[in-house]
C-alpha positions in Angstrom: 111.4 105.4 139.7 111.2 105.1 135.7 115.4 104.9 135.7 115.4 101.6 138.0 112.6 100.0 136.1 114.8 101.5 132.7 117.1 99.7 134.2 115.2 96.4 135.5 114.2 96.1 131.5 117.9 96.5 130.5 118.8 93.7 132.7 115.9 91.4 131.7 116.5 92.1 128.2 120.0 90.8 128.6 118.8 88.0 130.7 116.4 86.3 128.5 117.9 87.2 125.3 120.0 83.6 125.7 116.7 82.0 126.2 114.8 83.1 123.0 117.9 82.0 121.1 117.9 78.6 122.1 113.8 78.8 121.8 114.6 80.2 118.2 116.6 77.3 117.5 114.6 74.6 118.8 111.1 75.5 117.2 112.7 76.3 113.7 112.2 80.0 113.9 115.6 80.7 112.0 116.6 82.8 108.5 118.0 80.6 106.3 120.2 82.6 104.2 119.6 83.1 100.3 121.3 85.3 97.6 119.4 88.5 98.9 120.4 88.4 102.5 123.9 89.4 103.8 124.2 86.6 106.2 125.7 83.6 105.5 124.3 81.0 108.3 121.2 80.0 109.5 120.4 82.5 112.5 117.7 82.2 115.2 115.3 85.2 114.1 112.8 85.4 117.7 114.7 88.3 119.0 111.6 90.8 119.2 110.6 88.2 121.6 112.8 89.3 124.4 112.5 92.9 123.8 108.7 92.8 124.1 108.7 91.0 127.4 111.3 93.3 128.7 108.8 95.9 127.8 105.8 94.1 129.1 107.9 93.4 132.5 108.7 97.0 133.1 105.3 98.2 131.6 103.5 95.9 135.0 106.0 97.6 137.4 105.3 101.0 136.4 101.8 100.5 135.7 101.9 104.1 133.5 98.4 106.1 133.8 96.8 106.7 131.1 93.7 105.7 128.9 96.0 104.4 125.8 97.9 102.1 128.1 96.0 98.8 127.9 94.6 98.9 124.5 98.5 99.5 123.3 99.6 96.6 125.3 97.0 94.7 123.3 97.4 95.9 120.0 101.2 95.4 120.9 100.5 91.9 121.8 98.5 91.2 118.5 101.7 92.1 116.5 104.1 89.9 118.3 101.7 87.3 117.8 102.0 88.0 114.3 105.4 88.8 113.9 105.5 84.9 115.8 103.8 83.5 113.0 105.8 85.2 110.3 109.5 84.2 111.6 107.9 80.6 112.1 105.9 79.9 109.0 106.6 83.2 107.1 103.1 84.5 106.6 101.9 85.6 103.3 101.8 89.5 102.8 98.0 89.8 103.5 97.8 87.9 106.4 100.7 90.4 107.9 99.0 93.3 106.8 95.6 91.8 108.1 97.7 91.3 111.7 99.4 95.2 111.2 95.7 96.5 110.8 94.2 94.5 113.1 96.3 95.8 115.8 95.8 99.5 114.2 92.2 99.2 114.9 92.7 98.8 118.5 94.5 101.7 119.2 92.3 103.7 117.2 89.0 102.6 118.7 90.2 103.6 122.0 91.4 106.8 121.0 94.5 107.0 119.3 93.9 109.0 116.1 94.5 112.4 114.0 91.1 113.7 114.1 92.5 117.4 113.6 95.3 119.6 112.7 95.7 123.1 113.6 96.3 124.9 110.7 99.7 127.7 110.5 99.3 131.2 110.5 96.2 131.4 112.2 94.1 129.4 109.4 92.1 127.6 111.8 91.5 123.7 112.5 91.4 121.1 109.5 89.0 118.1 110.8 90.0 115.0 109.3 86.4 113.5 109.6 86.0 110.3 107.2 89.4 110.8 106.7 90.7 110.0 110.4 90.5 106.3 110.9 92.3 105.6 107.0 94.9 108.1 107.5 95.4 106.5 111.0 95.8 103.1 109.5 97.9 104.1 106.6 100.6 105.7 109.3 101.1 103.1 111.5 100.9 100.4 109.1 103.3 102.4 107.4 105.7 103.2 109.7 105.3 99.7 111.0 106.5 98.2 107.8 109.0 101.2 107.5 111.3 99.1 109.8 110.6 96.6 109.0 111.9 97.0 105.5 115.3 98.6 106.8 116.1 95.5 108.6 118.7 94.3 106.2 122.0 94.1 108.9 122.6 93.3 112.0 121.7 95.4 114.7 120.4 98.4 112.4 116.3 98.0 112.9 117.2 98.3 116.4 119.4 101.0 116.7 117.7 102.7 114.5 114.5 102.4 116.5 116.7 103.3 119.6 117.7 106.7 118.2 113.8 107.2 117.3 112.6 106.4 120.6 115.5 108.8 122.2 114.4 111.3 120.6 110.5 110.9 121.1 111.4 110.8 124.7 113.5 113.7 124.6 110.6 115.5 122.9 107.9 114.1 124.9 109.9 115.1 128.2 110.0 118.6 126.4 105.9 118.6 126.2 106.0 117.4 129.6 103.6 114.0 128.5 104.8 111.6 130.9 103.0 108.6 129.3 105.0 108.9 126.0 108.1 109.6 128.2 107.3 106.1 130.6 106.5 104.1 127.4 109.2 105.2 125.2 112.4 105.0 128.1 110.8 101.7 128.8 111.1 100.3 125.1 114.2 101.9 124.3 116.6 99.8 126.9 114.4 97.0 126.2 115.8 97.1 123.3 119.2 98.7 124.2 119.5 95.2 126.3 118.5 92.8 123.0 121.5 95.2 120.5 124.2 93.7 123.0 123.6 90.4 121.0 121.9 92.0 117.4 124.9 94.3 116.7 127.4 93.0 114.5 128.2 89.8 114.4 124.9 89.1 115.4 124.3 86.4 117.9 120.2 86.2 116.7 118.1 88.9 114.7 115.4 90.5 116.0 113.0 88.9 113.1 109.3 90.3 112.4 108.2 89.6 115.8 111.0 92.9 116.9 110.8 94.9 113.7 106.9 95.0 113.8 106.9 95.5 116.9 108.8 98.3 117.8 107.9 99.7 114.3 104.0 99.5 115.8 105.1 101.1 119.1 107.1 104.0 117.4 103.8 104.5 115.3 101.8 104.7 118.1 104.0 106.7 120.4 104.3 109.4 117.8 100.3 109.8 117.5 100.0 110.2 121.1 102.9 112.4 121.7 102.2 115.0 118.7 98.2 114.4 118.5 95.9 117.4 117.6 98.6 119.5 117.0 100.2 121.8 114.0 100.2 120.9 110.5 103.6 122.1 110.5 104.7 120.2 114.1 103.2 116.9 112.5 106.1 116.8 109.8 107.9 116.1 113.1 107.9 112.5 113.6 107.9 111.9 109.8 111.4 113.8 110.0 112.5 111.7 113.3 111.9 108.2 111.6 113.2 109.9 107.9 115.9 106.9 107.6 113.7 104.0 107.1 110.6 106.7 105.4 113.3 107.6 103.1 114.5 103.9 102.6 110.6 102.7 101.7 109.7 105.6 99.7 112.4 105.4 97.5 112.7 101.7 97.1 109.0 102.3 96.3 110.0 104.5 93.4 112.9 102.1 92.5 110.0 99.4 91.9 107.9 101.7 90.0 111.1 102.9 87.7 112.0 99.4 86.7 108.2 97.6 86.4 108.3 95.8 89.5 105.5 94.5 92.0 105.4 96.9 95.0 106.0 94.0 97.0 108.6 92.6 94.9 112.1 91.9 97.9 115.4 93.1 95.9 118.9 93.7 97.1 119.2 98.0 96.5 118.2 99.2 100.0 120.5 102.1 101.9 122.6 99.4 103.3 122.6 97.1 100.0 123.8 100.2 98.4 126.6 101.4 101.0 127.9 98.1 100.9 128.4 98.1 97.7 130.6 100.9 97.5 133.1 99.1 99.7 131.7 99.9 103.2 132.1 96.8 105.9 129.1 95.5 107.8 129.8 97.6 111.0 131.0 100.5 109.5 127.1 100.7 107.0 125.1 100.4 110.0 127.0 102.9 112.0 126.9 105.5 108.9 123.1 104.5 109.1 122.9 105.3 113.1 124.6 108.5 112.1 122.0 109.6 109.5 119.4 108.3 112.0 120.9 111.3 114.7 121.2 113.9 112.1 117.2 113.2 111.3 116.5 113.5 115.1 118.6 116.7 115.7 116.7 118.0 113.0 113.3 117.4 114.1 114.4 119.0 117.8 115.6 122.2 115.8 112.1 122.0 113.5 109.9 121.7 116.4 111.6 124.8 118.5 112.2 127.0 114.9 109.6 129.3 113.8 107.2 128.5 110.9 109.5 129.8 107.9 112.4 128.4 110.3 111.1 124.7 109.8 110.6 125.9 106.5 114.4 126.2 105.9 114.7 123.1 107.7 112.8 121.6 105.5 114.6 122.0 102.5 117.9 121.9 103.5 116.6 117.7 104.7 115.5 117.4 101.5 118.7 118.8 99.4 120.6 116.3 101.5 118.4 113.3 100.9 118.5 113.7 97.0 122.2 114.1 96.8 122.7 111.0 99.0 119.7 108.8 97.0 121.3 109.9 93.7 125.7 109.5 95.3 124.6 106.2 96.2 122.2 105.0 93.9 119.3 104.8 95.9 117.1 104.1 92.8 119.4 103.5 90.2 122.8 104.1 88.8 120.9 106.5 86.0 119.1 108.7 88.4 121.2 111.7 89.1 119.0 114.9 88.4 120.3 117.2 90.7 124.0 116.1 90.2 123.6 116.6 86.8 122.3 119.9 87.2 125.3 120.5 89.5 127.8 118.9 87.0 126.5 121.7 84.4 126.8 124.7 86.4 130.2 123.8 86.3 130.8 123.7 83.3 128.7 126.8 83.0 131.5 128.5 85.0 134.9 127.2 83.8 133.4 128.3 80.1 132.9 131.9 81.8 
């Protein structure tokens, strides 16, 4: 039953796609484009429209059981709204964050939370008390805005989120949760139906209504489908979306390195940057999907290791992120610690 319904919101996806450009178009919801985006004509920007009513159409035929399912359709309906808002009038940051948290409290007033972690090696349960509804907050706003930020190209929020949502199904199929599984299938060829015309050369961009969106929805699926569990298992999702955690946290750093706002826009995200050494448009965002897969294979492998297995999994993720921020300069041309390091132990050993 959930394949033919997959299906059904592949198809409608495809179907109404058409529709929200010409919508886009006519109401003024387009990206003009500027000196720090890529694109070089207007383009409609609604897209998240048709990937949320793809979702909303399957979501009604499958009618999924579960307590979370209505207050995520609302919360998920108070983004769009202001993702809407944002590609029409382009909303000041607080009133996008007041929308993001808005939607945040829903979910977590009926239930969707981290009140606990079970502690490794036997240590016992670490209550999060006070701490539950913030920490909440913080990760879905976070995550939200995560994907947000790493919409730079076309068709690379989306198939990023795709490989995300892959492999939260493939994990929730694992833990046998058939909400998370019904939810996630469901959004993923939604959105599998909307790349057909967001992959390069885009025909419209998925805009803030799609990147909040599914951003929200990834946020919220990975609560429910690792909630109350490990302290080590909770690294899980933060490994699975690691491409666009990895893109915020270091242009975080970038702004902090050269004196800029926080929410300052600039033109030295992952893609700016592989761009920039020569890459083409298709070839960046397919690198990008690539990193994207690695992340997720990772998090299987981390989820089945042992403790001091994850451990080494660990590590070895973040060796590799380092060396790519610093090949590619993530946060500037300057930063190179560890290939510096590197550079001198070579010239350690040729002096041998």
């Amino acid at each position: 039953m959930l394949y033919i319904i997959s299906l059904v919101c592949f198809i409608a996806s495809i179907l109404i796609t058409p529709f929200v450009i010409k919508l886009a178009i006519k109401i003024g919801a387009t990206d003009q484009p500027n000196q720090r985006k890529v694109h070089q004509k207007v383009m409609p920007r609604l897209g998240g429209l048709a990937i949320f009513i793809s979702f909303v159409i399957g979501f009604l035929i499958l009618q999924p059981e579960s307590e979370y399912k209505w207050p995520i359709l609302i919360g998920s309906f108070i983004i769009i709204i202001t993702g809407i808002l944002d590609d029409l009038f382009e909303l000041s940051a607080k009133w996008k964050l007041f929308g993001q948290i808005l939607a945040a409290f829903v979910v977590i007033f009926n239930g969707v939370d981290l009140e606990m972690v079970n502690l490794p090696f036997g240590a016992g349960q670490l209550e999060l008390g006070y701490l539950t509804i913030p920490l909440t907050i913080i990760w879905i706003v976070g995550i939200t805005n995560a994907i947000n930020l790493i919409d730079g190209l076309d068709g690379l929020a989306a198939g990023v989120s795709s490989i995300a949502l892959m492999t939260l199904s493939g994990m929730a199929i694992i833990k046998g949760d058939v909400f998370v599984v019904s939810i996630g299938v469901l959004l993923l060829f939604s959105t599998l139906g909307f790349l057909i015309y967001n992959f390069h050369p885009a025909k419209i961009f998925m805009g803030d209504t799609g990147a909040l969106f599914l951003g929200y929805m990834i946020a919220v699926l990975s609560l429910l489908g690792f909630k109350n569990v490990t302290l080590i298992s909770f690294i899980v999702p933060v490994i699975i979306l690691g491409v666009p955690i990895s893109d915020t946290f270091f242009a975080i750093i970038r702004r902090i390195v050269n004196k800029q706002p926080l929410s300052a826009p600039d033109k030295s995200h992952l893609h700016h940057c592989l761009l920039r050494l020569g890459y083409s448009h298709r070839k960046t965002v397919l690198m990008i999907y690539g990193m994207s897969a690695i992340f997720g294979l990772a998090a299987v492998v981390f989820s089945q290791a042992t403790v001091w297995g994850s451990l080494v999994v660990i590590i070895v993720l973040l060796i590799g992120i380092e060396l790519i921020v610093e090949k590619i300069g993530l946060v500037g041309k300057e930063y190179r610690p560890l290939l510096n390091m590197f550079s001198i132990i070579k010239v350690q050993q040729r002096m041998k």
